[in-house]
Each structure stands twice: as C-alpha cells, then as structure tokens.
C-alpha positions in Angstrom: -2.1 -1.9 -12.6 -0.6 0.9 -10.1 -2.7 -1.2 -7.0 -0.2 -4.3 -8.2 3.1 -2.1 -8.0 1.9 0.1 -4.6 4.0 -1.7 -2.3 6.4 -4.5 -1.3 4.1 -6.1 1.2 0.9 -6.0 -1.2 3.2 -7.2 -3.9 3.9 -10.1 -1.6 0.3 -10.8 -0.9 -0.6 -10.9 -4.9 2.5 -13.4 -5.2 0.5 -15.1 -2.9 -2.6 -15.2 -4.3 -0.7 -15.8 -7.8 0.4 -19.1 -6.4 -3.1 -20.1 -5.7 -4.8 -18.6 -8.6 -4.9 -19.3 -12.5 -3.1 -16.2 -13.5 -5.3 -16.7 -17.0 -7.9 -16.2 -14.3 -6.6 -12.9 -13.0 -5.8 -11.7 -16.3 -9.7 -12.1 -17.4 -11.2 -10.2 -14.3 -8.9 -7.8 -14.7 -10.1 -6.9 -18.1 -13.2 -6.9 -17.0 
C-alpha cells in the first residue's frame, strides 16, 4: 500500500476518492 502513503497531496486525493467510494469497494479491488 506504499502508493496510498507516497505523499500528502496523493493522500489527499484518495481521501477524496474515499468520500465518494464504498471503501468495502476499494478494499475488494485492491485484493484483487
């Protein structure tokens, strides 16, 4: 998960996208 930790502003932008998305959601395509 180093590419959710590489920087503030990225960070930022996945807190973003968090907001949007089903984080049950993320959490499946990520183990994928």
């Amino acid at each position: 998960m180093a590419w959710f930790f590489w920087k503030d502003n990225a960070f930022t932008l996945m807190r973003d996208a968090l907001a949007n998305l089903d984080i049950e959601e993320i959490w499946r395509a990520r183990k994928r």
